[in-house]
N, C-alpha and C positions, 0 to 999 in steps of 0.2 A: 796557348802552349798545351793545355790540359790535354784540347781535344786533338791535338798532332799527337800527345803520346798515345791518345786510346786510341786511334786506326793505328796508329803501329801494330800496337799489341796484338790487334784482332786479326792481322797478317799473320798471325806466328804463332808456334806453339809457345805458351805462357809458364808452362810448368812441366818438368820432367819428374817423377820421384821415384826413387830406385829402379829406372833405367824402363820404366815399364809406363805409368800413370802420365798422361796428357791430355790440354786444351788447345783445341784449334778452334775459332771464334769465327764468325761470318760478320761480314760489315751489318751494323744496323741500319736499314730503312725507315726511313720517316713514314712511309705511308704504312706500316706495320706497326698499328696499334695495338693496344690491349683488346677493340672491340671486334678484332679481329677471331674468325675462325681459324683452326689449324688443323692438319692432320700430319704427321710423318711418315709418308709412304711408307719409304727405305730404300734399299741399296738396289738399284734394278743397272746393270753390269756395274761400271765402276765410279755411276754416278748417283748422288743422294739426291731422291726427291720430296719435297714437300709442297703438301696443298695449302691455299692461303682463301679466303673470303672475306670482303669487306666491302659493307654496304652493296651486296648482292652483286660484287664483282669477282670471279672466279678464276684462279691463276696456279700451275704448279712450277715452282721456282726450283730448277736443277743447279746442284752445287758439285764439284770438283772434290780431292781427295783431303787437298787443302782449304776445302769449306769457303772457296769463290766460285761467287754465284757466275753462273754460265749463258744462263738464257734466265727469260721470263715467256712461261707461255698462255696465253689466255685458253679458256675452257668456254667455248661458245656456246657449243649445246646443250648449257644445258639452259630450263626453264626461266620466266620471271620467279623474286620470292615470292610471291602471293599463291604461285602455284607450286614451290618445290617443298618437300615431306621431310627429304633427306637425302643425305651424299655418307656415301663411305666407301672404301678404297680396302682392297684384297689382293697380297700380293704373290707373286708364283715366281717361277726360276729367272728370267730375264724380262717379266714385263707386270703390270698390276691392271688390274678390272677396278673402273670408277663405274660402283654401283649407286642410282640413283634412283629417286621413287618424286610423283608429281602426279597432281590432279590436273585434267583438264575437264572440261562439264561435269559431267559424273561420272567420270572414269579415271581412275588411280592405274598409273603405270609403271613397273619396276624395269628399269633400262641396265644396261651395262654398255659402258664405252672400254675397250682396250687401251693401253697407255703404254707408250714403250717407254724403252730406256731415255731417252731423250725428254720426257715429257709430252711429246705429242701425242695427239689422238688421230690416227689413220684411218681408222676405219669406222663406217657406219655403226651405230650402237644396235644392239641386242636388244629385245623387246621379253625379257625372262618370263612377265607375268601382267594383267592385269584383271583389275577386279571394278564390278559396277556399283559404286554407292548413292545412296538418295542425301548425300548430305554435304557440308561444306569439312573438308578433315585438316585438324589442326596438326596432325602427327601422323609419322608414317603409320601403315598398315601393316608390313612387310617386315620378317627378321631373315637378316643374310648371314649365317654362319659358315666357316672353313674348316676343312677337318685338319691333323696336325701335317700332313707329309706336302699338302698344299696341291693336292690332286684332285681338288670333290669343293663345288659349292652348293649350299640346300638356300631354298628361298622360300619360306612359308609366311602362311599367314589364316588367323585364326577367326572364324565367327562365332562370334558368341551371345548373338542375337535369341537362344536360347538357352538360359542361362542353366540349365540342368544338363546341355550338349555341347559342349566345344566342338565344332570343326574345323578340321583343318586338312587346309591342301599343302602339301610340301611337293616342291620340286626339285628335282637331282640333277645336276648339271657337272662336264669334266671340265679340265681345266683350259680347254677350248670351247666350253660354255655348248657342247653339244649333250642334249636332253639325256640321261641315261633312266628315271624313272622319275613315273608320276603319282603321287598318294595321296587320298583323302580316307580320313577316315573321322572318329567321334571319341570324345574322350567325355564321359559323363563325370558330369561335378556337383555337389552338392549346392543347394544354393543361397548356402552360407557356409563361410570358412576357408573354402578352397583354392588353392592358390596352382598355378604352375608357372616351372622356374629349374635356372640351371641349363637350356636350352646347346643340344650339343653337338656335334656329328663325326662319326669315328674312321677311321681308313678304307672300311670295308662299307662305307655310306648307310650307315644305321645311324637312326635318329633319336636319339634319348635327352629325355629330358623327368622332371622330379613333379611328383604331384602329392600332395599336402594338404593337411587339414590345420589354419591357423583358427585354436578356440579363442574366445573373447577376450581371456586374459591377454591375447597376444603369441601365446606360445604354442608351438607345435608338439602332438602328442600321435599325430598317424600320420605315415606319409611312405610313398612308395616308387619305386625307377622305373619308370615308363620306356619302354623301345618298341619303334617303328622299324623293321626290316624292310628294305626296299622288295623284294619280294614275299612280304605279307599283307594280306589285307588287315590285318587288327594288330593292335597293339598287345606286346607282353608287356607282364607287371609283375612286380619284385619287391612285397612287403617290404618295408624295414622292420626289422625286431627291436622296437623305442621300448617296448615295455613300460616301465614308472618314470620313464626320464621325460623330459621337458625341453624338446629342443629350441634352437632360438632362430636361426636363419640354413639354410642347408645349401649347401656349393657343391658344387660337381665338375668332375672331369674326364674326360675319355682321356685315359692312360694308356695308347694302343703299345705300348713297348712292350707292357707287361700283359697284355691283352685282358683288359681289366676297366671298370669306372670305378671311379675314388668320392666316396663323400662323406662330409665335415659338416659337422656343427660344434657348437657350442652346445652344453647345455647345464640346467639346472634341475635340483631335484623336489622342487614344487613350484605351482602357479604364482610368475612371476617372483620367482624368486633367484637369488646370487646365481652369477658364473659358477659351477662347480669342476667342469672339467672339458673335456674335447673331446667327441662321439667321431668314431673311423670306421665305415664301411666300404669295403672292396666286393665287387661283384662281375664274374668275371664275364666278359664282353660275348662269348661266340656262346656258351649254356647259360646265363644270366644264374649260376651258383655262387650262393655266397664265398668271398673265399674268405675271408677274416669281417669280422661284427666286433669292436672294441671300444671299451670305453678308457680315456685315461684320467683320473682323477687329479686335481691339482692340492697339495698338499698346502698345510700350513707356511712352509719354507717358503714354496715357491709363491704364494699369495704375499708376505712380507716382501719378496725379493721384487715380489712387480711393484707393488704398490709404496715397497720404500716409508711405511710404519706399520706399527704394531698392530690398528685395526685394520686385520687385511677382508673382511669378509668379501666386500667387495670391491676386492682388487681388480677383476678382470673384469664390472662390467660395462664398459666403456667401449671393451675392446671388440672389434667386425674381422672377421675373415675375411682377406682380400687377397693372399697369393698360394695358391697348391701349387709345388714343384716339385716334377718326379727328377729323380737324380738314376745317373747311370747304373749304381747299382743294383739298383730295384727297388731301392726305399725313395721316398718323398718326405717334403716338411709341408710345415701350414705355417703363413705369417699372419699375424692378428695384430692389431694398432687400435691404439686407444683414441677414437674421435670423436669430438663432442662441438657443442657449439656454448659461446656466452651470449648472452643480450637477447633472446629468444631464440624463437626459428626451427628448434627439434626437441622432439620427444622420443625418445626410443620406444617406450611401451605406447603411447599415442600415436604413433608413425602409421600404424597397421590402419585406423578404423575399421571401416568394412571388407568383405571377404574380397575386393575388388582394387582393395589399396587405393593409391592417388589415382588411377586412371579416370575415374568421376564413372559416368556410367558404362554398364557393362555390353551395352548392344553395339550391333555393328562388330566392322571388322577392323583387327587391327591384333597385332603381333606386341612382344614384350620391346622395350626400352625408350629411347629419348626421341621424339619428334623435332625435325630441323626446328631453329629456333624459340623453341618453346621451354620454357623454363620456370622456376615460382618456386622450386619444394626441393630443400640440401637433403639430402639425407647420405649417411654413412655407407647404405646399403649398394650404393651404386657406384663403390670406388673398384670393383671387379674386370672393369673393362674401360681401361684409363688414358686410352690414347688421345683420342680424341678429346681437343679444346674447344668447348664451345662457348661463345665469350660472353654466355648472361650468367657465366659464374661471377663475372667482373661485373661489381658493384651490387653484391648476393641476390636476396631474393626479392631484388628490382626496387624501386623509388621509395625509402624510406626506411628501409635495411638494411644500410650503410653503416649503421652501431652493432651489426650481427659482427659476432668474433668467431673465426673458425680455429680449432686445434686440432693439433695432431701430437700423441702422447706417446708414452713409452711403443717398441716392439717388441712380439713376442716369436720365437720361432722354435717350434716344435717341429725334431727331427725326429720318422718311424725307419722299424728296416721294413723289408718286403712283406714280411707278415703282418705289419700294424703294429709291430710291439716300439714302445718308446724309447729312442736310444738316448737320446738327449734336447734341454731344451735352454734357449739363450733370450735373454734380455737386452734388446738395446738401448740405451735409456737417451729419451731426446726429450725437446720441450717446442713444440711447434706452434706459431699462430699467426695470424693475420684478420686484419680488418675487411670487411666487402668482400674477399674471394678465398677461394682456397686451393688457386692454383699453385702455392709457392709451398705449401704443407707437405706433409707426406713422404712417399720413396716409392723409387723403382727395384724391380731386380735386374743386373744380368750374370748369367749363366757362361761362367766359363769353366769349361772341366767339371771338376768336381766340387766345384765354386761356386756358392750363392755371392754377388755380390750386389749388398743392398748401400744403393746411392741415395741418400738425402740432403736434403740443402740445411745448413746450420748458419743458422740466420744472426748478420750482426754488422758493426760498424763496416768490418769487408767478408763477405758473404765467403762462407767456404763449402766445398764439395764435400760430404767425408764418404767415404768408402769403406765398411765392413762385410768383411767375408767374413763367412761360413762353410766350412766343407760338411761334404755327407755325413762324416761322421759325426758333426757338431764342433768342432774347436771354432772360437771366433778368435779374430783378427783384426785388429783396428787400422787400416794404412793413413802415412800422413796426409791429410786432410789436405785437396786441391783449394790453394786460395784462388779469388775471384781478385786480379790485380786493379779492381775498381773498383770504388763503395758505391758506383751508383749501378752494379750487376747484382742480381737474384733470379738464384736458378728456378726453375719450375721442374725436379726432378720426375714430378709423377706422373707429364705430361712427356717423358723421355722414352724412348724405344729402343731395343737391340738391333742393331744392323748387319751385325759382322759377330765374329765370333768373340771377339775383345772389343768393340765398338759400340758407342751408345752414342745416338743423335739427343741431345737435350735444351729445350729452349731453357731463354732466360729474358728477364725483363731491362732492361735500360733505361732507367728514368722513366718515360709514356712509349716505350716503344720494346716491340717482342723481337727477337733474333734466336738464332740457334747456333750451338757448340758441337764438334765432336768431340766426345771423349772417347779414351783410349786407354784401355784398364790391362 
């Protein structure tokens, strides 16, 4: 009887509230386990698609508006796993590019297969790039970025077989994947300390990204906005004015509304020492002129008000930057969450070791982020780009670190106007954790109007959805919290995506097996 009432349920919307907030549920599959890969396309015309892998079988499953499933379609071409790096998926007005990268002998190759609405792949794949290596690679080489209006993709990749040279070839492609420019050029690094990061690309196909100098404390005290002009050969560069501060990790975003890049830290005002406030620089995209350098100090008040007692000194530092949202009117926030682990497994100041972080050694080629199934190392720093699930989060950091505890702690959201100045800032206060993974942690945003709505999962006998907005101006809002009409549902909100302009595709777990919800905000 239980399980006649739960496919009903999954047939239907679950919950209405104030005529606006719903759940529509997709049946769960047995063969969609937790060891599963996922991706969430999105909305490509009026059907939802998502990517699945399991045990190196490759599938994107299209769903209806009412979240039944349609087809199932296999994805053939691509590689065995022994030879595939990495899959990621980029979507555009009515169809998405499945970009993928694989070795065969010693040659690394970045593809693109087109995918329509339907989920199929039609046509011959795209050959964007390859490159010759003397070596066997455990992870891609290749970073694929989109710019925002979804007209432009870059596909670089960086040698840094000479560790005082970075080079790099970036490629420019429209969103018919015809060539529009090709760059190489050298970024000199020191060869200790130097990091780059924040990897970007703006409307007008300029390439920025952040270069830094992290001292041994861990902290950053020089660092400066790098851009590539597709019609320049060298790179411009764009001090930051850090002066005595101490930054901690530095995020970036090409802002083209405002015709602008935005970047954020944290920082303190000695080596390794407390959160003291939030560093905001704007600089503007087409003269690379500063247009605002601020710093906002965080007060006594506000230290008590996160930290919830008396010794607040180090209220905030737990807390990572993980969401910059420009709002309509020309101001932006910064969301920061407080993440930590229990039972070992992270250091925040031991994170960094050498100038080259976890990548181990520095030779060879290879571009920033996660190699297809390659995993071993949590850290906070990589909650910035959360779509994709890759399943050696399930069971942490592999055979034996199953007692690792992951959290996820209060939020903080810091709302500026256009100039940088601080208009207001909100505390969300949650208490998040789990064992082995930390898929089920966390929050998403979606963006409706003038609306931040941050969705997190509030974990307990029946799992519930909660929903707080925030408008631009700051007021928060609490709405009544989407129950999960079964105790054996837990959302996975941070592995959730925007589809629509009041729509959010969100998996969730069922007992040993992953499905996905639409919400409707």
């Amino acid at each position: 009887m239980k399980k006649l009432i739960f496919n009903l349920l999954l047939c239907f919307s679950l919950i209405n509230v104030a005529g606006a907030q719903s759940i529509v549920y997709a049946d769960v599959n047995n063969t969609d386990v937790p060891k599963m890969n996922f991706e969430i396309i999105g909305k490509l015309a009026s059907n939802y698609l998502i990517y699945k892998e399991v045990k190196g079988s490759h599938q994107i499953a299209v769903f209806n508006e009412n979240m039944q499933q349609l087809q199932t379609v296999p994805i053939t071409l691509l590689p065995k796993k022994n030879e595939l790096l990495d899959v990621s998926f980029f979507t555009f007005s009515n169809f998405a590019y499945l970009v993928y990268q694989f070795q065969q002998g010693n040659i690394v190759f970045c593809n693109a297969a087109r995918v329509e609405a339907n989920g199929s792949i039609l046509q011959a794949p795209v050959v964007l790039d390859t490159t010759m290596i003397a070596y066997k690679a455990d992870r891609k080489i290749y970073t694929i970025i989109q710019n925002s209006d979804r007209s432009k993709l870059a596909v670089f990749k960086i040698n840094k077989k000479d560790r005082a040279l970075h080079l790099f070839t970036e490629k420019l492609f429209d969103a018919a994947l015809a060539p529009l420019q090709e760059n190489r050029f050298g970024v000199p690094m020191k060869k200790s300390g130097n990091y780059l990061t924040g990897y970007s690309l703006t409307d007008n196909g300029d390439f920025a990204f952040v270069k830094y100098n992290r001292l041994s404390s861990g902290d950053i005290q020089d660092a400066a906005l790098l851009v590539k002009r597709p019609d320049s050969r060298e790179c411009q560069e764009r001090p930051l004015s850090i002066n005595n501060l101490f930054l901690d990790d530095i995020k970036l975003k090409a802002d083209d509304a405002n015709n602008r890049y935005l970047l954020t830290s944290f920082y303190a005002e000695k080596k390794r020492g407390n959160i003291a406030g939030l560093y905001a620089n704007a600089i503007g995209i087409d003269n690379l002129r500063t247009v605002f350098e601020k710093t906002t100090p965080f007060n006594e008040e506000l230290k008590k008000k996160m930290s919830g007692r008396a010794n607040s000194k180090t209220a905030f530092n737990d807390l990572f930057i993980n969401s910059i949202i420009i709002h309509q009117n020309g101001g932006f926030s910064v969301a920061a969450e407080a993440l930590y682990t229990t039972g070992g497994g992270w250091d925040r100041w031991g994170y960094w070791g050498g100038p080259y972080g976890f990548y181990g050694s520095p030779y060879g080629f290879y571009g920033g982020g996660w190699g297809w199934g390659w995993g071993g190392y949590w850290s906070p720093y990589y909650y910035y780009s959360p779509f994709f699930y890759r399943s050696y989060w399930w069971g942490g950091l592999g055979s034996g670190y199953d007692y690792v505890r992951y959290n996820a702690g209060n939020l903080a959201v810091f709302s500026f106007d256009r100039e940088g100045n601080r208009v207001t800032e909100n505390i969300i206060y949650k208490n998040q954790s789990e064992s082995g993974t930390d898929g089920t942690i966390s929050y998403q945003v979606l963006l409706k109007d003038d609306q931040m709505h941050f969705v997190m999962n509030e974990q307990g006998k029946i799992a519930d959805l909660d929903d707080v907005v925030i408008t631009e101006e700051g007021q928060l809002t609490e709405n009544e919290p989407m129950e999960a009409k079964d105790k054996f549902i837990n959302f996975m909100p941070r592995y959730g995506k925007q589809v629509g302009a009041t729509t959010m595709i969100i998996p969730y777990l069922y007992k040993r097996n992953i499905s996905f919800a639409k919400v409707t905000f």
